[in-house]
C-alpha positions in Angstrom: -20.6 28.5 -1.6 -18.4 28.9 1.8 -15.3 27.6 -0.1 -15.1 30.8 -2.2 -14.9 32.4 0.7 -12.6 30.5 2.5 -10.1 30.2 -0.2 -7.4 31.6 1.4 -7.6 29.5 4.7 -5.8 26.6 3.7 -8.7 24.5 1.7 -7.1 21.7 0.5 -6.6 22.4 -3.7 -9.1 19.1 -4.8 -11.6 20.8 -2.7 -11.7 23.8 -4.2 -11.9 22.3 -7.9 -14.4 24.7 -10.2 -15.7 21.1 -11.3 -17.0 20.3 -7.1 -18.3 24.2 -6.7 -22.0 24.3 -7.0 -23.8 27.8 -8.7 -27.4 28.7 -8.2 -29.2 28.3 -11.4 -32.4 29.9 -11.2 -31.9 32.9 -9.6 -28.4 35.0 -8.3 -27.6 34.4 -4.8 -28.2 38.1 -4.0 -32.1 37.5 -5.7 -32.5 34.3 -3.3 -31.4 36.5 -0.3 -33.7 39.5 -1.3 -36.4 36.9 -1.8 -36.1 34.7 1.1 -34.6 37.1 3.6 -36.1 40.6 2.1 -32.7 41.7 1.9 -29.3 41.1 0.5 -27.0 40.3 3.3 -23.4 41.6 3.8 -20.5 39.9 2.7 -18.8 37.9 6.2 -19.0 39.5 9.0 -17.9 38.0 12.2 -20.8 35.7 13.9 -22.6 35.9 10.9 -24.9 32.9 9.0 -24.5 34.3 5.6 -22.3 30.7 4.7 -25.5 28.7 6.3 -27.7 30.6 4.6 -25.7 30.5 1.6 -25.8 27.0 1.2 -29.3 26.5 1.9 -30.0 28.9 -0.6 -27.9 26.5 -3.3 -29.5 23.5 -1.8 -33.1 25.2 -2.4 -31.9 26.0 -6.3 -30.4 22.4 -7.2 -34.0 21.1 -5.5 -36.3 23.0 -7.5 -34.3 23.8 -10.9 -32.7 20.7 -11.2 -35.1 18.4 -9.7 -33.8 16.7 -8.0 -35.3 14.8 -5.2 -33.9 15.2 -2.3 -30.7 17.3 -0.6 -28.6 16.7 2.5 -27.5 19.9 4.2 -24.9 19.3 6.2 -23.9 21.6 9.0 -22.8 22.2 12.7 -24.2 26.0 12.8 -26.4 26.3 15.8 -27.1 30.0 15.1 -27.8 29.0 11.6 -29.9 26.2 12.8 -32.2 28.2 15.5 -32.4 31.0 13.1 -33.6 31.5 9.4 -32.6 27.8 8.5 -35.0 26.4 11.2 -38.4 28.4 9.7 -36.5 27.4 6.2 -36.7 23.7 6.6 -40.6 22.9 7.1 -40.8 24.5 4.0 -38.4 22.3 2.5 -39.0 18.8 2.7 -37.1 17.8 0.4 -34.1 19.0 2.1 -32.6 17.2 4.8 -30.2 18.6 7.6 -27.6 16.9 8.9 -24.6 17.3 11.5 -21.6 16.0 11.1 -22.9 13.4 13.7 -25.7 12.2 11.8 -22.7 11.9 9.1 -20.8 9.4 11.0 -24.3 7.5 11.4 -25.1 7.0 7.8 -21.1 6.2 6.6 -21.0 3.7 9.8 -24.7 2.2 8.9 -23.5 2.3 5.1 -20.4 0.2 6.1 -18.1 2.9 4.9 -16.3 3.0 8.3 -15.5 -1.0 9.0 -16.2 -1.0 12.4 -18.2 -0.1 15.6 -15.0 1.0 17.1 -14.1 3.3 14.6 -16.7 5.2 14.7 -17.2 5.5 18.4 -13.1 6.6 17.6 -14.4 9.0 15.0 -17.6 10.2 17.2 -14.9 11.2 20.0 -12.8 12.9 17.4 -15.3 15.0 16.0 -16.5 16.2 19.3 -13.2 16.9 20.4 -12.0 18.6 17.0 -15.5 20.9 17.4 -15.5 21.8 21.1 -13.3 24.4 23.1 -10.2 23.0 25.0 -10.9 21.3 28.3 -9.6 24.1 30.6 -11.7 26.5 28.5 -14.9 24.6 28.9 -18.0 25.8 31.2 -19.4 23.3 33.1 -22.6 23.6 30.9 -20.8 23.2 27.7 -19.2 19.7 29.4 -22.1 18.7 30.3 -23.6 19.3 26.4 -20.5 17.5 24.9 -21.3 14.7 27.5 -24.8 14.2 26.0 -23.9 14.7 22.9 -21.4 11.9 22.7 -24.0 9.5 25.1 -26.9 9.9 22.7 -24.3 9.2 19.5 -22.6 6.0 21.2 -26.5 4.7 21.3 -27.1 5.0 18.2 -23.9 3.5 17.1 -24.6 1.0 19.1 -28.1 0.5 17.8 -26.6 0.3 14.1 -24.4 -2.2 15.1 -26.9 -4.4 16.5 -28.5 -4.1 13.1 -25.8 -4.9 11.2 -25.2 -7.8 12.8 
């Protein structure tokens, strides 16, 4: 759903193939907003979930509609997260949330990415690509990336002790 909206902020073209864009089925997205949310939220606005929301939304129509059995939501949106999404997902079992994280996990323990060291490389990336420049950086946010990327590197390093 975000890549409509995001069309003009240099999506790569494959991405934005009709063929890869998922549509509700069952209901409008507007009629999943009124229903879930009691209203119809406003198109972006700066800060807002409405993407988040959005997808979950999508994800909730291709469980139920299509049947299928299970969905993985992927997404880095705190807000989202500790908001509407987070009463949303107990409700929802069939639908899984993910961070990008967890994303590295399952293509690592999938053998997708070759190596321990690559993903540790990729782990690093990720948190880097996702958090403010170093200079801009409060000593609370430093110390979050700093957990973040401990927790992550021990559960790399638990796959790999699987795998092997």
């Amino acid at each position: 759903m975000e890549i409509r909206d995001h069309s003009d902020k240099g999506i790569p073209q494959f991405i934005q193939r009709d063929s890869l864009k998922l549509n509700t089925v069952k209901h409008s997205m507007n009629e999943y907003e009124r229903r879930m949310l009691g209203k119809v939220l406003p198109s972006r606005r700066s800060g807002g979930n409405k993407g988040e929301i959005d997808n979950f939304l999508l994800a909730v129509d291709q469980v139920h509609h299509i049947k299928k059995n299970s969905s993985i939501f992927i997404t880095d949106d705190e807000n989202a997260l500790n908001g509407n999404l987070n009463g949303w997902v107990e409700a929802f079992p069939a639908i899984k949330i993910w961070s990008s994280y967890e994303v590295i996990l399952f293509l690592y323990s999938e053998k997708i990415i070759p190596s321990k060291d690559i993903a540790l490389d990729l782990l690093k990336q990720l948190i880097a690509t996702k958090a403010p420049r170093p200079a801009d950086r409060s000593e609370k946010t430093t110390n979050k990336l700093i957990k973040i990327l401990a927790v992550y590197n021990k559960r790399i390093e638990n796959i790999s002790q699987l795998l092997n």
